[in-house]
TORSEBA-621968 format. One record per residue (C-alpha): residue number from 1; x, y, z. Coordinates in steps of 0.5 Angstrom, whole numbers, plus 500, padded with zeros to 3 digits. Example, Ala and Ser with C-alpha at 12.3 -4.5 7.8 and 13.67 -1.06 7.14 Angstrom:
BEGIN
<rec seq="1" xx="525" yy="491" zz="516"/>
<rec seq="2" xx="527" yy="498" zz="514"/>
END
This chain:
BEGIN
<rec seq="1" xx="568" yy="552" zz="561"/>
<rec seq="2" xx="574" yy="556" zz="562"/>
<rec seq="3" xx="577" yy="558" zz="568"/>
<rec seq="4" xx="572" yy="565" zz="571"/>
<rec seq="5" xx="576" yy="571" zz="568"/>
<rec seq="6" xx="574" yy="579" zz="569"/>
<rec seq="7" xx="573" yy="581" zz="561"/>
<rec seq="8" xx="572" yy="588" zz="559"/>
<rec seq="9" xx="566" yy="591" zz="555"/>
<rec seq="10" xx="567" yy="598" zz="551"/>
<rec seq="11" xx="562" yy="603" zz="547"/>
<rec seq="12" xx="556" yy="606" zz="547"/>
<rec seq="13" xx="552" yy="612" zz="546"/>
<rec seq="14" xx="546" yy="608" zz="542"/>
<rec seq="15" xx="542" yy="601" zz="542"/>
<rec seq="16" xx="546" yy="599" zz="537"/>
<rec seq="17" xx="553" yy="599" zz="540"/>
<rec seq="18" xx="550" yy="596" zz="547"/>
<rec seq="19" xx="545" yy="592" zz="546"/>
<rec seq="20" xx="550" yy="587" zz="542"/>
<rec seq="21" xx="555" yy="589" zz="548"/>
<rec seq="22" xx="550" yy="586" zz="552"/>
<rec seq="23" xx="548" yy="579" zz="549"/>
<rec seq="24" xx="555" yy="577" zz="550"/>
<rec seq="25" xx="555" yy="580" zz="557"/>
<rec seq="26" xx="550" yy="576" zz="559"/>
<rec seq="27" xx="553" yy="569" zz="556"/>
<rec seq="28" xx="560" yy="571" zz="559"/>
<rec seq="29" xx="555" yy="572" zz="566"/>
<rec seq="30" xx="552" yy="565" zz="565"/>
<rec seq="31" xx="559" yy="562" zz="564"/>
<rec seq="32" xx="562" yy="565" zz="570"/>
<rec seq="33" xx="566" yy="570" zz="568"/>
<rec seq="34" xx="566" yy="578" zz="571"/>
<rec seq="35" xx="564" yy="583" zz="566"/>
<rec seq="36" xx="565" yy="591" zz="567"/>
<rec seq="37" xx="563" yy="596" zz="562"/>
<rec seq="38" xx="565" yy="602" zz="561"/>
<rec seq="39" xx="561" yy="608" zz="557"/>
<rec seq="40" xx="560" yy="615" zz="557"/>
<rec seq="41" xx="554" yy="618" zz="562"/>
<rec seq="42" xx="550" yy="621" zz="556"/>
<rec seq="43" xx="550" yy="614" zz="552"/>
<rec seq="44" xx="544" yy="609" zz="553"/>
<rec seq="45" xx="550" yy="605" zz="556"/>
<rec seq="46" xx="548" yy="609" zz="563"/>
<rec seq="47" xx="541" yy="606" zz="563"/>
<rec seq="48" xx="541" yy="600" zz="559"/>
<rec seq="49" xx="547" yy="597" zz="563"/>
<rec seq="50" xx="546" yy="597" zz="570"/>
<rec seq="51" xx="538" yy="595" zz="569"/>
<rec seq="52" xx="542" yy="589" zz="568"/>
<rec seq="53" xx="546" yy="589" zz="574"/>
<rec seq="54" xx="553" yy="591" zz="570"/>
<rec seq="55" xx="558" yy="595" zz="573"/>
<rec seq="56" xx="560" yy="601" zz="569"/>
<rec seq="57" xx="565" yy="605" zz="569"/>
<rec seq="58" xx="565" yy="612" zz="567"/>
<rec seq="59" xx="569" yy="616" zz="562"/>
<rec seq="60" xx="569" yy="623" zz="560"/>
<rec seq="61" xx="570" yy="624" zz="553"/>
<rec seq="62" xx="566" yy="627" zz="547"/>
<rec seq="63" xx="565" yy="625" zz="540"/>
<rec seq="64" xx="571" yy="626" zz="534"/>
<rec seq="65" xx="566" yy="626" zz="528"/>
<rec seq="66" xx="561" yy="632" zz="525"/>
<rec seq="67" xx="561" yy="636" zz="531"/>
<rec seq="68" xx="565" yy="643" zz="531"/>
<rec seq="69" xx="571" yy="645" zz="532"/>
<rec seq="70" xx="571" yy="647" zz="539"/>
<rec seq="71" xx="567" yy="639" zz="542"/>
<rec seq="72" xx="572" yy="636" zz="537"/>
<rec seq="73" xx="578" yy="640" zz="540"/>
<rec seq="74" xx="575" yy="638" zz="547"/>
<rec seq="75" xx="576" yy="631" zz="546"/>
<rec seq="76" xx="582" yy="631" zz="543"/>
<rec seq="77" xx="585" yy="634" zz="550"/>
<rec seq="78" xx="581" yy="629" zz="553"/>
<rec seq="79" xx="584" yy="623" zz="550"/>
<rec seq="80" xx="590" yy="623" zz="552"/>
<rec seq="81" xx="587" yy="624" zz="559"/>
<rec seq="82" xx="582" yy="619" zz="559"/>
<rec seq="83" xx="587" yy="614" zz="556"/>
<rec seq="84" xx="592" yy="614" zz="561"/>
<rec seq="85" xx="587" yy="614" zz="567"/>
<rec seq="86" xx="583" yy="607" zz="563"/>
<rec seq="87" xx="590" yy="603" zz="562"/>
<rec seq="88" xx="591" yy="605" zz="570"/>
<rec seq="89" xx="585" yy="601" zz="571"/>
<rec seq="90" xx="587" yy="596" zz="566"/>
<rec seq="91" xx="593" yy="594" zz="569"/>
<rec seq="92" xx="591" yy="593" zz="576"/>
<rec seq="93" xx="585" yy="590" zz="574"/>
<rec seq="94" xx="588" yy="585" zz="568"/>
<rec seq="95" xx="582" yy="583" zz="565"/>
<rec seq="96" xx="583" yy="576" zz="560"/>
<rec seq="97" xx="580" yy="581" zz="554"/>
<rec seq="98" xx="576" yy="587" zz="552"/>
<rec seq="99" xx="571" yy="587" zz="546"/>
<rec seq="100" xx="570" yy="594" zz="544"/>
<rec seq="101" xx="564" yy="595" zz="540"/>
<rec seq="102" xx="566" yy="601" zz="537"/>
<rec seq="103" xx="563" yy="609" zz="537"/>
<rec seq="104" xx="567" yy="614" zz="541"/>
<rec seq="105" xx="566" yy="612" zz="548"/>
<rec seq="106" xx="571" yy="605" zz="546"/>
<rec seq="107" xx="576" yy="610" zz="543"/>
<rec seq="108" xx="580" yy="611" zz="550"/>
<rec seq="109" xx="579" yy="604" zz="553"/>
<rec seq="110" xx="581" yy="600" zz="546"/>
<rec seq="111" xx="587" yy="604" zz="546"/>
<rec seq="112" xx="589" yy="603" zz="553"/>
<rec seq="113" xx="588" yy="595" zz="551"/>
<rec seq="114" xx="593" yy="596" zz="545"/>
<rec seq="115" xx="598" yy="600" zz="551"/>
<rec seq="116" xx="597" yy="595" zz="556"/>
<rec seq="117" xx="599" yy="590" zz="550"/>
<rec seq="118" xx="592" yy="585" zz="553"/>
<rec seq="119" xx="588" yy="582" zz="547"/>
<rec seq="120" xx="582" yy="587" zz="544"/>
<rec seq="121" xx="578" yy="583" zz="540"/>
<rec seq="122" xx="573" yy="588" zz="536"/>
<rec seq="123" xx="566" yy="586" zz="534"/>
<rec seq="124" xx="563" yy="591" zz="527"/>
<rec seq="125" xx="557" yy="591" zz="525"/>
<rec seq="126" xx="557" yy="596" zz="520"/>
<rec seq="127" xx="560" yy="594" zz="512"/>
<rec seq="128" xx="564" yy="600" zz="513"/>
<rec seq="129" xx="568" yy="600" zz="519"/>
<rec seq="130" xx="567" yy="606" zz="525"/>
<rec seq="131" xx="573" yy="611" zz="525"/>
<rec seq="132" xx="576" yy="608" zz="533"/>
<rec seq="133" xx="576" yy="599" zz="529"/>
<rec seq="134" xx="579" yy="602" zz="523"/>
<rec seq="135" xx="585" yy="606" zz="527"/>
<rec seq="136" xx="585" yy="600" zz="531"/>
<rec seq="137" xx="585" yy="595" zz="526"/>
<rec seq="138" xx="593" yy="592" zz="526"/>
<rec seq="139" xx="593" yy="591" zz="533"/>
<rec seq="140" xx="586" yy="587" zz="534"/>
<rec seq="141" xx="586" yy="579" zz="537"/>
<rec seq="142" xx="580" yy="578" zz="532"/>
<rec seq="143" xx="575" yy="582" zz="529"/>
<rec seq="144" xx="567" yy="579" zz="529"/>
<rec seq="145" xx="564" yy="582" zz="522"/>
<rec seq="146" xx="558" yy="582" zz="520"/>
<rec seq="147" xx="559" yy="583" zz="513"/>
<rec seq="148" xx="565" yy="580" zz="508"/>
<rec seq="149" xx="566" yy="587" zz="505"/>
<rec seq="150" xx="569" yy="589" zz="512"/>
<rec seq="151" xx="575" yy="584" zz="512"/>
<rec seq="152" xx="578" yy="589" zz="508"/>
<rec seq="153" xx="580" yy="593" zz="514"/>
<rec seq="154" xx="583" yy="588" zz="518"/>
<rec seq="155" xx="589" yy="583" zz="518"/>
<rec seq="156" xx="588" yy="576" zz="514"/>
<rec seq="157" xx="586" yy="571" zz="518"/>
<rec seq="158" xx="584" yy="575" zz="525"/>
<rec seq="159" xx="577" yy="577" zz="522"/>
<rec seq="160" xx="570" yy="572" zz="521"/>
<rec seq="161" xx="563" yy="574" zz="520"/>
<rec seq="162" xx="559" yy="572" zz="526"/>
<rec seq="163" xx="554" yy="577" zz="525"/>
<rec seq="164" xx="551" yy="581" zz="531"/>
<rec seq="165" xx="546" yy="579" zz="536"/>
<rec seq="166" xx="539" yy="579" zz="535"/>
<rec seq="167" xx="533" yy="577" zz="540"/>
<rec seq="168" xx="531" yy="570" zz="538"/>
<rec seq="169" xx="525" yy="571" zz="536"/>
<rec seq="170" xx="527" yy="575" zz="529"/>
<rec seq="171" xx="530" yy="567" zz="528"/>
<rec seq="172" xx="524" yy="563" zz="529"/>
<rec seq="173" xx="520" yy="568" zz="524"/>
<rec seq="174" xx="518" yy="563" zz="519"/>
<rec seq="175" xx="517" yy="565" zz="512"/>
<rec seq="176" xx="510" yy="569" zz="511"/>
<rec seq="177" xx="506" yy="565" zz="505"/>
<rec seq="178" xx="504" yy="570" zz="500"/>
<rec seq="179" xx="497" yy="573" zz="502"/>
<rec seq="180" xx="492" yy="578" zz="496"/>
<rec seq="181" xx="494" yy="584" zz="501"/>
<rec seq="182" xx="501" yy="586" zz="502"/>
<rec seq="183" xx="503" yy="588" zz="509"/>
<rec seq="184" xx="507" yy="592" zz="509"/>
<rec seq="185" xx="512" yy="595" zz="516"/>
<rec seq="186" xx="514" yy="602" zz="516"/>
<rec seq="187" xx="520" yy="604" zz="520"/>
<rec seq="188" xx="525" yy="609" zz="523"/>
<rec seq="189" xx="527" yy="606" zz="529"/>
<rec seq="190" xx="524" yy="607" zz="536"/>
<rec seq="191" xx="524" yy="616" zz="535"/>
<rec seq="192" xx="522" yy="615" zz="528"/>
<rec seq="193" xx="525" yy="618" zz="521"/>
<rec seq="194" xx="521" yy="625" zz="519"/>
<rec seq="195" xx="523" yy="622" zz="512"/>
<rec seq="196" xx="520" yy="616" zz="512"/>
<rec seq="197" xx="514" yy="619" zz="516"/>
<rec seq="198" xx="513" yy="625" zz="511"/>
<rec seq="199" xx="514" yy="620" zz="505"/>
<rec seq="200" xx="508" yy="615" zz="509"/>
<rec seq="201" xx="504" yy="620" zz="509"/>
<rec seq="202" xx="505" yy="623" zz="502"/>
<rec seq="203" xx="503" yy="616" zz="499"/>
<rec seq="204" xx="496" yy="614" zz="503"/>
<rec seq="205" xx="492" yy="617" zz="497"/>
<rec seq="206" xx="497" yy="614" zz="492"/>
<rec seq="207" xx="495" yy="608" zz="494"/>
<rec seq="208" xx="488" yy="609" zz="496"/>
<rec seq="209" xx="486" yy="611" zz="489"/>
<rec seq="210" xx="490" yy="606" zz="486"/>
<rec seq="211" xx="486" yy="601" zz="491"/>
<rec seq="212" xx="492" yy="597" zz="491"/>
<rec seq="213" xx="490" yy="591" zz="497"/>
<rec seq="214" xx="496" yy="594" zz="501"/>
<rec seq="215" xx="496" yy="594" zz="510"/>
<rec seq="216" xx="501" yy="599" zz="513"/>
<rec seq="217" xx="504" yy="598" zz="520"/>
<rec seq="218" xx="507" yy="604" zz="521"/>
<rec seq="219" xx="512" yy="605" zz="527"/>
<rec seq="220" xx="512" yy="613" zz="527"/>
<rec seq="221" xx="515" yy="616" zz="533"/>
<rec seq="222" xx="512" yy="619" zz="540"/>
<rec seq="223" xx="512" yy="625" zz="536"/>
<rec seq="224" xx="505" yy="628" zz="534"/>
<rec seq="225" xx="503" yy="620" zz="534"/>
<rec seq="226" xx="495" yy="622" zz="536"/>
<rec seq="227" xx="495" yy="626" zz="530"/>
<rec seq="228" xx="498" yy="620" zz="526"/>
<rec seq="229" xx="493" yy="616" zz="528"/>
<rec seq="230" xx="486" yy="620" zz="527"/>
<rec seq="231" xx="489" yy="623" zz="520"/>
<rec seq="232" xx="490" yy="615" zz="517"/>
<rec seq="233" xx="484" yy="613" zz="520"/>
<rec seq="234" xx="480" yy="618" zz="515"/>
<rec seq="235" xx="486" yy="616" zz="509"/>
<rec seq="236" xx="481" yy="610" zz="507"/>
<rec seq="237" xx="487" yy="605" zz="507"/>
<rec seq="238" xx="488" yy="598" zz="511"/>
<rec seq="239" xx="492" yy="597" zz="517"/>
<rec seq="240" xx="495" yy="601" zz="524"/>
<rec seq="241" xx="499" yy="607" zz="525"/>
<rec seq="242" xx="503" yy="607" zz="533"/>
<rec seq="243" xx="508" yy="611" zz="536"/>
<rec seq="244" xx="511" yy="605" zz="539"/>
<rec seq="245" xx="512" yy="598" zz="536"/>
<rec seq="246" xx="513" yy="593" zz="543"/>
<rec seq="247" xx="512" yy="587" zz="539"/>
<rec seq="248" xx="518" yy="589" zz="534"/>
<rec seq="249" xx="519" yy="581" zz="532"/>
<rec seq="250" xx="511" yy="580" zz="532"/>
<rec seq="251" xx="510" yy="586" zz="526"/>
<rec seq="252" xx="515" yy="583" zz="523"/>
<rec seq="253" xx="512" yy="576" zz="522"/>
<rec seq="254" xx="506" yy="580" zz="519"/>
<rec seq="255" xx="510" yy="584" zz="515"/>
<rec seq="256" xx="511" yy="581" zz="507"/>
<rec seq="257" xx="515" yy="588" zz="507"/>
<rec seq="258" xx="519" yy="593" zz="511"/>
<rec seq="259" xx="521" yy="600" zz="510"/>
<rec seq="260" xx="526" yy="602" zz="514"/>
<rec seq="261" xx="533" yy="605" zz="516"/>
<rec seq="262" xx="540" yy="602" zz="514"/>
<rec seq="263" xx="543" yy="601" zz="522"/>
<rec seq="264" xx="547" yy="595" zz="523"/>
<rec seq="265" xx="541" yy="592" zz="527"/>
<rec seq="266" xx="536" yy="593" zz="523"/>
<rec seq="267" xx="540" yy="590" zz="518"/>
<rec seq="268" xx="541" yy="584" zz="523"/>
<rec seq="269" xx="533" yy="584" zz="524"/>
<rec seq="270" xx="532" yy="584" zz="518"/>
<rec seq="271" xx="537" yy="578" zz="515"/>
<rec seq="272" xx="534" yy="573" zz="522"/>
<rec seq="273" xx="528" yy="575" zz="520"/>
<rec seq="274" xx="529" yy="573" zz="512"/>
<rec seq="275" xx="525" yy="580" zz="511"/>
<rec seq="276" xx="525" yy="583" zz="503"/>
<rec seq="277" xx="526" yy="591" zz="504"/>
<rec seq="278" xx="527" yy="598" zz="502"/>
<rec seq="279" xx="532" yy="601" zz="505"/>
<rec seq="280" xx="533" yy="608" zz="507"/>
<rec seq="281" xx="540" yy="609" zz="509"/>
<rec seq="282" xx="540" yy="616" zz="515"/>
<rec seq="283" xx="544" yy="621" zz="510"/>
<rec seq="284" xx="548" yy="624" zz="517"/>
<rec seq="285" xx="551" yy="617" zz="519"/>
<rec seq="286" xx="557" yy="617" zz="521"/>
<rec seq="287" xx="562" yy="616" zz="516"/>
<rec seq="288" xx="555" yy="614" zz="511"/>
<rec seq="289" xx="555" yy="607" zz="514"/>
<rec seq="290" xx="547" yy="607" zz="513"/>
<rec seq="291" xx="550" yy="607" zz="506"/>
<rec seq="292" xx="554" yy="602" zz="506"/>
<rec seq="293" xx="550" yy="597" zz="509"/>
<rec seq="294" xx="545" yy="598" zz="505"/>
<rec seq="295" xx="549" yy="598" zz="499"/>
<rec seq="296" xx="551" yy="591" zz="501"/>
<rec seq="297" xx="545" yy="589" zz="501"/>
<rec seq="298" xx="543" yy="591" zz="495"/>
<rec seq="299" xx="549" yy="587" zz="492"/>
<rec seq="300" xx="546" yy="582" zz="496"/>
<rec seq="301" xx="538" yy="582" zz="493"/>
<rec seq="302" xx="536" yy="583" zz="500"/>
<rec seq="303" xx="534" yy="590" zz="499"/>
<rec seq="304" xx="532" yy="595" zz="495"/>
<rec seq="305" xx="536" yy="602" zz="496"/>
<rec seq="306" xx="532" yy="609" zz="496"/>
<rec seq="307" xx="536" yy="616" zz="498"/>
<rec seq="308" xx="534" yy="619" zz="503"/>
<rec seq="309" xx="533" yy="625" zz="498"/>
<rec seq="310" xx="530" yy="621" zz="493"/>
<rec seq="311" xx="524" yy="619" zz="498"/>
<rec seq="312" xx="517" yy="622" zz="497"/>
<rec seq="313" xx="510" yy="619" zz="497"/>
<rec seq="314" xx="511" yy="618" zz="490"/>
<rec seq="315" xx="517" yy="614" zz="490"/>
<rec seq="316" xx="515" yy="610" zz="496"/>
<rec seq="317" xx="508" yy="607" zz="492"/>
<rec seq="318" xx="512" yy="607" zz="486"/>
<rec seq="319" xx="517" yy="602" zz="490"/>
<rec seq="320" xx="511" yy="597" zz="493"/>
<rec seq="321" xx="507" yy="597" zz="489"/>
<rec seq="322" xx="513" yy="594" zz="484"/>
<rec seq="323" xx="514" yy="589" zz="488"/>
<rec seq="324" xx="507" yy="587" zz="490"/>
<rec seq="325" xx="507" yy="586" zz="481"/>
<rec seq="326" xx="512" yy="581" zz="482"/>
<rec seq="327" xx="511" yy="577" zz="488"/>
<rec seq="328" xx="518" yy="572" zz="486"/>
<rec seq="329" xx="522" yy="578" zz="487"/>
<rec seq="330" xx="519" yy="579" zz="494"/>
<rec seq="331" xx="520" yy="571" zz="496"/>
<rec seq="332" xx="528" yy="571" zz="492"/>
<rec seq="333" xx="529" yy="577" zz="497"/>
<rec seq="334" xx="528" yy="574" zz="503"/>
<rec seq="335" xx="531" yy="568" zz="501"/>
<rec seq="336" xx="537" yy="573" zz="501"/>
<rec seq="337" xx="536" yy="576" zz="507"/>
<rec seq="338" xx="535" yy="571" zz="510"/>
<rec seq="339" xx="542" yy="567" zz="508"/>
<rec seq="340" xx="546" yy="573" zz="511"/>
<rec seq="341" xx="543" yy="571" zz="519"/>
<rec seq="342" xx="548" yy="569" zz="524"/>
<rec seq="343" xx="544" yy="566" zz="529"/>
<rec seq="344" xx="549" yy="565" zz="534"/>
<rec seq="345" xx="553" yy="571" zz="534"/>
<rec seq="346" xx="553" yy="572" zz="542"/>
<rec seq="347" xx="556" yy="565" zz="543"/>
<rec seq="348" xx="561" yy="566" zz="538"/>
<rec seq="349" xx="564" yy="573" zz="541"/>
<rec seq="350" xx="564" yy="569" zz="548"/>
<rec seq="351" xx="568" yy="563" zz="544"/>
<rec seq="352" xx="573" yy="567" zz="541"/>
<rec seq="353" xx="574" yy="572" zz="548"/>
<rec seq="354" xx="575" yy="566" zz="552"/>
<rec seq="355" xx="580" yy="563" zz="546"/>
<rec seq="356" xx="583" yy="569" zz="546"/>
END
C-alpha cells in the first residue's frame, strides 16, 4: 500500500458520472487515502457524495452542450473564472491525482490539473468520448475505457479498458437456463423512458393475441405508475409493472432479455450480467453517445439496436418475439456481452492513481 495521499474526484450531474466516481472513492478510503470531490449543486454529486461522507467542493458553472445561446455564453464567461479559482485550490492542497469522470462539472478542475502540470488520469465509459476527455486528451496520465473503439482519441500507450464500476451482484448473476416463458425486463432508467413505455404498451395486445409464452418486467417511472399498473393487469399478459425496480440485479437475474436504454451504466450491467439486449440509444445524448454504445455492442453481438424513432409496439414484438425463435441467438448474445465485463474496474482505477 502506498503512502496516505489527497487525491481529487471530478464530474457529475448524472448517476452515470458519480456512481463510477464513488466506487473508486470508497476503495482509495479504504486504502487510506484522503479523497475530495468537486461537482456542481445541481448534479446528483450534491446529494450522492455527502451521504457517503466525501467533502465536496463547489463550482459554478453551466453546461456547453444543447443548451441556448445565452446559458452557453454564461458558461464560456464562467470558465475561465471558475478554472483559476480551482488551479488555486490545487496548488495549495497538491493532491497525488485527479480522476476526472467527465461531463461539464469536470471541465474546470481537469483543466486546472493540466495548468497546474499534476497528473489527470480520465475514466470514459462512453464509446464516444465526452466534449471535456476529447479536449483534454493529449495532455491525460492515463485514460481507463471501457470500450476498444475510444483508444482512438488518446495517446498510444496511456489508454487501457478496464470498464466502469458496476455492484457486484450484476457479476454473480449465473446464466439463466432457458425456460417455456421468455421473461423479458423493460427499462429506461430510474424516471423511465416515455418511448419505451409508449412502445410497452402498444405491444401487450400483440403479444397477447399472438399467445406468445412472454413475462414482462416492467421499470416505468414514478409517473402515472397506479395507472400502469390497473391497466397491465386488465391486458391478460403475464408478469409485473413497478414505478421502481429496488432489486435491479435481482430483475436481471430473472430476465432472459432486457430493453433498455444505451448509457454507460447500463452498458456495463449488462456486460456483468451477460444479458443479451435491445437497445434504444436517447435520441438527445450528448454528442449521440447512446448511439455509439449501442452501435459497439451490436458489432459486438451483444445486442440488438432499435432507433428511438423506429420503436412502436409493432417493432418491439416483432424484435422478441424473433429472438424468442431462436433461443441460440439469445444464448451467443450473453455469452458476448458477458465477454466485455470487467470486474475489477474500481481496483484498477485505484492502482493506476496510486502509480500515476
Amino acid at each position: 500500500m502506498s503512502l496516505p495521499r489527497l487525491f481529487v474526484m471530478a464530474g457529475g450531474g448524472t448517476g452515470g458520472h458519480v456512481i463510477p466516481a464513488l466506487a473508486v472513492a470508497r476503495l482509495l478510503r479504504e486504502r487510506g487515502h484522503e479523497v475530495v470531490f468537486f461537482g456542481t449543486r445541481l448534479g446528483m454529486e450534491s446529494r450522492l457524495v455527502p451521504a457517503e461522507g466525501f467533502p465536496i467542493e463547489w463550482i459554478e458553472i453551466g453546461p456547453l452542450k444543447r443548451v441556448g445561446l445565452a446559458r452557453r455564453l454564461r458558461t464560456l464567461v464562467e470558465l475561465p473564472v471558475e478554472v483559476m479559482r480551482v488551479a488555486r485550490w490545487l496548488e495549495r492542497r497538491r493532491p497525488a491525482a485527479v480522476l476526472s469522470l467527465g461531463g461539464y462539472a469536470a471541465g474546470p478542475v481537469a483543466l486546472a490539473a493540466c495548468l497546474r502540470r499534476l497528473p489527470l488520469v480520465v475514466m470514459e465509459p462512453n464509446a464516444l468520448p465526452g466534449f471535456t476527455h476529447r479536449r483534454l486528451s493529449r495532455w491525460v496520465a492515463r485514460a481507463l475505457l471501457s470500450f476498444e473503439e475510444t483508444e482512438r482519441f488518446f495517446p498510444r500507450g496511456r489508454s487501457e479498458i478496464t470498464g466502469v464500476p458496476v455492484r457486484e451482484e450484476f457479476f454473480t448473476i449465473l446464466p439463466k437456463p432457458r425456460e417455456q416463458t421468455l421473461t423479458v425486463l423493460i427499462t429506461g432508467g430510474s424516471q423511465g423512458s416515455r418511448t419505451l413505455n409508449r412502445a410497452a404498451r402498444e405491444s401487450w395486445p400483440l403479444f397477447h393475441r399472438a399467445a406468445l409464452p412472454v413475462r414482462l418486467i416492467h421499470q416505468t417511472g414514478p409517473e402515472s405508475e397506479s395507472e400502469w399498473r390497473r391497466e397491465f393487469a386488465a391486458s391478460g399478459l403475464e408478469g409485473e409493472v413497478t414505478g421502481f425496480i429496488t432489486a435491479m440485479p435481482a430483475a436481471f437475474a430473472q430476465a432472459d432479455l432486457v430493453v433498455s436504454r444505451a448509457g454507460a451504466g447500463a452498458i456495463a450491467e449488462l456486460a456483468a450480467a451477460g444479458k443479451p439486449s435491445i437497445l434504444v440509444p436517447f435520441p438527445f445524448a450528448a454528442d449521440q453517445h447512446q448511439l455509439r454504445n449501442a452501435e459497439a455492442m451490436e458489432r459486438s453481438g451483444a445486442a440488438r439496436l432499435v432507433d428511438d424513432a423506429e420503436l412502436t409496439g409493432e417493432r418491439l414484438f416483432r424484435e422478441v418475439s424473433a429472438l424468442a425463435a431462436g433461443p441460440e441467438s439469445l444464448e451467443r448474445m450473453g455469452e458476448a456481452a458477458r465477454r466485455r465485463a470487467r470486474p475489477r474496474a474500481a481496483q484498477r482505477a485505484v492502482e493506476v492513481l496510486e502509480q500515476v
